[in-house]
C-alpha positions as CSV (number, residue, x, y, z in Angstrom):
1,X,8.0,9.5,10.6
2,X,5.9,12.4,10.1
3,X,7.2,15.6,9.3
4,X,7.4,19.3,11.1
5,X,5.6,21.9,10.0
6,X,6.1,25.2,11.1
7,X,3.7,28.4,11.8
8,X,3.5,31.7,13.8
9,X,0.9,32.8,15.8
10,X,-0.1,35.5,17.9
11,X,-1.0,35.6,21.4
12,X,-4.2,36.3,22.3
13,X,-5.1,37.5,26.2
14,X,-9.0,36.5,26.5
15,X,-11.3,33.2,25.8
16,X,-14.6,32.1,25.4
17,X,-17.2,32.7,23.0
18,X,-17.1,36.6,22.2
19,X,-13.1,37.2,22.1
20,X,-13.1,33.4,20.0
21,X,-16.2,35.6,17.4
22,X,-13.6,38.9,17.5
23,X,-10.8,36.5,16.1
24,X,-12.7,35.5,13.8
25,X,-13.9,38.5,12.5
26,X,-10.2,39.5,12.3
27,X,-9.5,36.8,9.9
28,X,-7.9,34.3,12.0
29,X,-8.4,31.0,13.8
30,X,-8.8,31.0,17.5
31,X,-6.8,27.6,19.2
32,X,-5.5,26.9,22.3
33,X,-1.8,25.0,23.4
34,X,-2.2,22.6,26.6
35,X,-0.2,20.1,28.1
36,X,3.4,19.3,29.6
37,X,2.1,20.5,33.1
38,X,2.3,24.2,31.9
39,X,-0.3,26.8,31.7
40,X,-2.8,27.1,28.4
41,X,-1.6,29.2,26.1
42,X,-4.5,31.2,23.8
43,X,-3.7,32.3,20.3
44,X,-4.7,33.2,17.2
45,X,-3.6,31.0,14.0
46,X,-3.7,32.0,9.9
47,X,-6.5,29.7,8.5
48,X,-4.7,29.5,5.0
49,X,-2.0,27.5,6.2
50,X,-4.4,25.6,8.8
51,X,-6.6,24.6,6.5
52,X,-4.2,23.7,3.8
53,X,-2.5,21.2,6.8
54,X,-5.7,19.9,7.6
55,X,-6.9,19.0,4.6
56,X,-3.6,16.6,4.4
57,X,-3.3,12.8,5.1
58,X,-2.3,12.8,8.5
59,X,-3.2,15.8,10.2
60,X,-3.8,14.7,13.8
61,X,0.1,12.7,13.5
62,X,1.9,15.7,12.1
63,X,4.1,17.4,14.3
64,X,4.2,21.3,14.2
65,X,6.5,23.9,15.7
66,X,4.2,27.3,16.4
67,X,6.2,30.2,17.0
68,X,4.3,33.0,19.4
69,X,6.5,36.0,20.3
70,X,9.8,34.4,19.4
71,X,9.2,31.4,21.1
72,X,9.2,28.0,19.9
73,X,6.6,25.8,20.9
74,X,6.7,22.3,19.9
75,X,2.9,20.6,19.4
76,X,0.5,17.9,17.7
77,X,-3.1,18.7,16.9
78,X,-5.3,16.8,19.1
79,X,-8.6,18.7,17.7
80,X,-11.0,20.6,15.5
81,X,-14.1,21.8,15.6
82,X,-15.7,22.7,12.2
83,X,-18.6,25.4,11.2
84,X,-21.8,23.3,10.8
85,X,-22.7,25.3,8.0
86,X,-19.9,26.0,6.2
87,X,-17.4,22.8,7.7
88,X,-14.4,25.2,8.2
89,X,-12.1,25.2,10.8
90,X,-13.5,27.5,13.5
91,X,-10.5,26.4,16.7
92,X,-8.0,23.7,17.0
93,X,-6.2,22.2,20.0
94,X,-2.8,21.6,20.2
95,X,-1.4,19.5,23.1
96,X,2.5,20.5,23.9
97,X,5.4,17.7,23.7
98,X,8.9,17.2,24.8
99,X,10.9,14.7,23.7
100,X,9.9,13.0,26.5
101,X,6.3,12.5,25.7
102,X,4.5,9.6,25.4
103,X,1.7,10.2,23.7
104,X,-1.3,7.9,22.3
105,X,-1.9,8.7,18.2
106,X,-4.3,7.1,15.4
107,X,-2.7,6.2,12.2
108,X,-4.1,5.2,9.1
109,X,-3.4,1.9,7.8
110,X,-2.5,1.6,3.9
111,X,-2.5,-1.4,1.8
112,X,0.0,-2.1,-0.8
113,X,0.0,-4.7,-3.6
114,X,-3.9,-5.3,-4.1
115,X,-3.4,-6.8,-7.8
116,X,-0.8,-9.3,-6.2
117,X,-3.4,-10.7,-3.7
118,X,-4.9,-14.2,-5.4
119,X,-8.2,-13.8,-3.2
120,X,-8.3,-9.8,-4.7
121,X,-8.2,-11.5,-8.1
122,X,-10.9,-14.2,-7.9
123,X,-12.8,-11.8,-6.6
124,X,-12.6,-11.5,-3.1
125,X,-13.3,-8.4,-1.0
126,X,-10.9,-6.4,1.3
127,X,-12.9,-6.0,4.4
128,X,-11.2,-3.1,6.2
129,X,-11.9,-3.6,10.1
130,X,-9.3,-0.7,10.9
131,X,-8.8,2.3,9.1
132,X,-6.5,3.8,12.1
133,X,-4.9,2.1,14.8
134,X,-4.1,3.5,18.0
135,X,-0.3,3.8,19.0
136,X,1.7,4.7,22.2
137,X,5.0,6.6,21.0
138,X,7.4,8.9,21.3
139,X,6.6,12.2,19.3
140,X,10.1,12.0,17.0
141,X,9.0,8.2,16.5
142,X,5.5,9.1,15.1
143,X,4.4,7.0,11.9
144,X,3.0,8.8,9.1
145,X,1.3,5.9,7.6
146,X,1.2,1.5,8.6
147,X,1.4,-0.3,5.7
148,X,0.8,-4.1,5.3
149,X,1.4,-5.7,1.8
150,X,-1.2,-7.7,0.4
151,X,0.9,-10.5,-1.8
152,X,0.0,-13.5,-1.5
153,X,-3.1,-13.4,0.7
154,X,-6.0,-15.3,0.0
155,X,-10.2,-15.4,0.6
156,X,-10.6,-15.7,4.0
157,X,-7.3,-14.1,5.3
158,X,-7.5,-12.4,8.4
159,X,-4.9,-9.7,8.5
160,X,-3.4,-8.9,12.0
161,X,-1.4,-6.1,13.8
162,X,1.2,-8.5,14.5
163,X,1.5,-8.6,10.7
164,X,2.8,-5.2,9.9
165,X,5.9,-4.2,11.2
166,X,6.3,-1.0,13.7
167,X,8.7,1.3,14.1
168,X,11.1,0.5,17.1
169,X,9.4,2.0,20.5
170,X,6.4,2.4,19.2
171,X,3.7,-0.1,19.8
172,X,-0.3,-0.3,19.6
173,X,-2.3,0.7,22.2
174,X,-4.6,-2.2,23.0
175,X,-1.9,-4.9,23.1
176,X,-4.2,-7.8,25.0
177,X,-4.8,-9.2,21.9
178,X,-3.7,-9.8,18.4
179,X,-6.5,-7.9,17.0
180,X,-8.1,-8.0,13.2
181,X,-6.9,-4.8,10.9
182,X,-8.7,-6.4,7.7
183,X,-9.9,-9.4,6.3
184,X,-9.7,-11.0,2.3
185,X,-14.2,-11.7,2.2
186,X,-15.6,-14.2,-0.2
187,X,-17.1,-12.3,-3.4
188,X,-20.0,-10.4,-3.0
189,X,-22.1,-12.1,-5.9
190,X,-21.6,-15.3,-3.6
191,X,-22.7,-14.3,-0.9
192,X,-25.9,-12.9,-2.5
193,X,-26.2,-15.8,-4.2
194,X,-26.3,-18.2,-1.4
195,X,-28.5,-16.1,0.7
196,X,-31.0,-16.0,-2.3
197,X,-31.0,-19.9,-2.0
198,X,-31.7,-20.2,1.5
199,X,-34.7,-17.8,1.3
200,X,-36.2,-19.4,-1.9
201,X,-35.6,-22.7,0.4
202,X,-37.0,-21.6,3.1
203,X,-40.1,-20.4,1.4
204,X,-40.8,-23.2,-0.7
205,X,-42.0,-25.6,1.9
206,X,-44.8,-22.7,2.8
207,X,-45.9,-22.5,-0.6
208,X,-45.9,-26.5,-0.6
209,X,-47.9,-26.8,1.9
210,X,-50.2,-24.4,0.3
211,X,-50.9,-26.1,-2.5
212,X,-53.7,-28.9,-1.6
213,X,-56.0,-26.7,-0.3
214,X,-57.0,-25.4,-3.8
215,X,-58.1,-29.4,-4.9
216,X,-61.4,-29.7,-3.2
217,X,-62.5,-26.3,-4.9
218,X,-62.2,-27.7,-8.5
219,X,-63.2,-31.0,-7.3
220,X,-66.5,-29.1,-6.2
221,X,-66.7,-27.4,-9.8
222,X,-66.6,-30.4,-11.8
223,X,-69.5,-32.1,-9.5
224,X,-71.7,-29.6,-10.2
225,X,-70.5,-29.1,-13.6
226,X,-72.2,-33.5,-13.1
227,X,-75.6,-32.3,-11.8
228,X,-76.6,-29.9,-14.7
């Protein structure tokens, strides 16, 4: 489970593009609390401790308390948008939860025990297919991380959700299939070697075939090589 940060913010009365440019100016983040049925809620949050949460593992699972006039409000990032220039934070969303909600999340996958995988060691690749998966949970039941251990696993594993465990009440969003997180891949040098080998087979016929078509011209040279 992921933990809580908290934060104060202020309250801000106005939106769009030239109130968002005044924030700004003022040294602070515009953002913007939806959700749970209730009204938005504008404010105005410190980019030091934004950008230091961003910049975590995790960001968009964290849970965060933001405190606006006394008031507790209980949230999850859902977005960012960055400067093009400068790839700061320039507003955030936050969508409100209860402890009720039931809310969809990505979480990064993590593999443990790479030196204890046989395929690893004879040289085998680790194919990520998933980076994140897509859960339905709880907010309180949140995973930081999933983890799937690699002992064991051999070249041409296929590793599957149904392989690493999840946390009670909380299960993957696309649940129609068993799908592929990663995969143990042959080496790379043998797979570029056997691709060299089909392509040097396939062009050797072409250059067989080639090759008669330069007898008659020294069979011409040595006859008149005869006639002098």
């Amino acid at each position: 489970m992921s933990d809580v940060v908290n934060m104060t913010a202020q309250a801000r009365s106005k939106g769009g593009k030239g109130p968002a440019r005044a924030v700004r100016r003022a040294g602070n983040i515009p953002a913007v609390i939806y959700g749970a049925k209730e009204a938005p809620i504008l404010i105005a949050v410190p980019p030091k401790e934004m950008t230091r949460e961003l910049h975590r593992p995790g960001f968009f699972t964290r849970r965060m308390t933001i405190t606006i006039d006394g008031q507790a409000h209980q949230v999850l990032p859902r977005d960012v948008q960055l400067d093009p220039v400068t790839d700061r934070p320039i507003h955030f969303d936050f969508l409100r939860i209860t402890k009720d909600s039931v809310i969809e999340v990505m979480v990064p996958v993590v593999f443990l025990n790479e030196t204890a995988s046989p395929g690893l060691k004879r040289g085998g690749v680790l194919n990520i297919v998933r980076h994140e998966v897509g859960l339905r949970c709880k907010p309180d039941a949140i995973p930081e991380k999933l983890e799937f251990d690699l002992t064991g696993t051999e070249i041409g594993h296929s590793i599957h959700i149904s392989a690493i465990a999840l946390p009670t009440g909380v299960t993957p969003v696309i649940r129609d299939r068993d799908f592929t997180v990663a995969t143990i891949a042959p080496p790379t040098v043998v797979r570029e070697t056997e691709e060299t080998k089909a392509a040097e087979a396939a062009a050797a016929p072409a250059a067989g075939a080639a090759a008669p078509a330069a007898a008659p011209a020294k069979a011409a040279a040595g006859g008149d090589k005869g006639k002098k």
